[in-house]
C-alpha positions as CSV (number, residue, x, y, z in Angstrom):
1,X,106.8,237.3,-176.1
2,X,106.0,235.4,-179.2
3,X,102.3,234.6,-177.9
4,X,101.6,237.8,-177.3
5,X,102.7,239.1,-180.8
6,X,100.6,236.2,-182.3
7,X,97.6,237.4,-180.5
8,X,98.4,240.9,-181.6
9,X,98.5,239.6,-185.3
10,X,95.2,237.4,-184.7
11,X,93.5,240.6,-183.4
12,X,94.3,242.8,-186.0
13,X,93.4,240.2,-189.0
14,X,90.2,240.3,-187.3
15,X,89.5,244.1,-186.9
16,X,90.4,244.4,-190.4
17,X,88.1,241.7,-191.4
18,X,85.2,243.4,-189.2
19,X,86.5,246.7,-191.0
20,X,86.1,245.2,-194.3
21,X,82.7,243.6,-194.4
22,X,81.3,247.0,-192.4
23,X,82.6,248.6,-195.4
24,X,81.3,246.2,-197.3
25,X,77.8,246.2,-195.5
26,X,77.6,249.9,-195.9
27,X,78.3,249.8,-199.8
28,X,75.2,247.1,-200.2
29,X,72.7,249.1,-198.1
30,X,73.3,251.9,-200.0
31,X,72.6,250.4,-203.4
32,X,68.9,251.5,-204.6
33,X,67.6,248.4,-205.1
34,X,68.8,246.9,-202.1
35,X,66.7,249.7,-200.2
36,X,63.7,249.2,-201.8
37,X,64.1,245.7,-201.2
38,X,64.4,246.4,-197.5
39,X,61.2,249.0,-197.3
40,X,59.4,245.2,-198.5
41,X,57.1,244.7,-195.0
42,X,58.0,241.1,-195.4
43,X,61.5,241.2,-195.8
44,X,61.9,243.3,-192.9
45,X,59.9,240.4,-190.9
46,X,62.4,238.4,-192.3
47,X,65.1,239.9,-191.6
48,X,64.0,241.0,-187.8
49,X,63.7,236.9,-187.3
50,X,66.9,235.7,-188.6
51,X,68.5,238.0,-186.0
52,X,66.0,236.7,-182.8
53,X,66.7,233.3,-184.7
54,X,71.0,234.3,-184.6
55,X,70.5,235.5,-180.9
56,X,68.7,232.9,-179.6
57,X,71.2,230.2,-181.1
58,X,74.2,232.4,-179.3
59,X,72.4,232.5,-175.9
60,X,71.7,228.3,-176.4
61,X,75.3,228.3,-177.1
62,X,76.6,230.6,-174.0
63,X,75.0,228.4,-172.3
64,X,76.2,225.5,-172.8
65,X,79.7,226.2,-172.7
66,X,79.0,227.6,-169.5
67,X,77.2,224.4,-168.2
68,X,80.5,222.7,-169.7
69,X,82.7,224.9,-168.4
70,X,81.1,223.8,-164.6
71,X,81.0,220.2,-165.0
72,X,84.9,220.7,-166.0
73,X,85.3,223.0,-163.2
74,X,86.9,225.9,-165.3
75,X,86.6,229.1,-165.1
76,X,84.0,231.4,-166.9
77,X,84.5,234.5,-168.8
78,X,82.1,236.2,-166.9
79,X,83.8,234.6,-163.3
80,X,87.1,235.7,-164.3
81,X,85.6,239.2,-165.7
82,X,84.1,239.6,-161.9
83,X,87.6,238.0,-160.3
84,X,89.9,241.2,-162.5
85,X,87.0,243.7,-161.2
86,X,87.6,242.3,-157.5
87,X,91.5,242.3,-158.3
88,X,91.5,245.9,-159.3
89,X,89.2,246.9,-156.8
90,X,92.0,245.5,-154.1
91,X,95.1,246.8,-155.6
92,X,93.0,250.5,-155.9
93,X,92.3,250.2,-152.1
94,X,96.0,249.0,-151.7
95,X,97.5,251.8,-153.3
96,X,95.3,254.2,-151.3
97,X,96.2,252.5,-148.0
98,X,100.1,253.0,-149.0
99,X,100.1,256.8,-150.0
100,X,98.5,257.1,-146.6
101,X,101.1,255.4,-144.5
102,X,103.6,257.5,-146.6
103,X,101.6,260.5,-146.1
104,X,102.9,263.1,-143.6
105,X,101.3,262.2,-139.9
106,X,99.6,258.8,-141.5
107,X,100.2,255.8,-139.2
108,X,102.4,253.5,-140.2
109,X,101.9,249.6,-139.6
């Protein structure tokens, strides 16, 4: 009960902190000299790079937790993404199977 009010609290500091530098973000890109600054050729090439550069460094890192992750034989994000598709997937087809046994004239096992 506790942890999951702490991770409540956790997420919202951090929605509001994502809220507050959008905000933020959208207040700077709207200054005049900020957009002149960004219709500068080269400081669009600059800026286009630091994100490939920010991108590539995430993908590195991905991947390296995920080779970790292996050698320590835990799971993944993306296995236990696929395992709660597969778990929904059963409990839909078990639910389905039930309200036809109740079902008027449906077999019954």
């Amino acid at each position: 009960m506790i942890a999951r009010r702490l991770d409540q609290l956790e997420r919202d500091r951090d929605v509001d902190l994502k809220r507050f530098f959008q905000t933020q973000g959208t207040k700077v890109m709207q200054d005049p000299r900020v957009m002149k600054l960004m219709q500068d050729e080269r400081v669009m090439k600059t800026v286009m790079k630091g994100f490939q550069l920010k991108q590539q460094a995430q993908e590195q890192f991905d991947a390296r937790v995920e080779r970790v992750a292996k050698q320590l034989n835990l799971a993944t994000k993306a296995e236990l993404r696929d395992l709660k598709r597969a778990l929904r997937k059963m409990e839909q087809e078990l639910e389905k199977e039930r309200a036809k046994s109740k079902a008027p004239g449906g077999s019954k096992a």
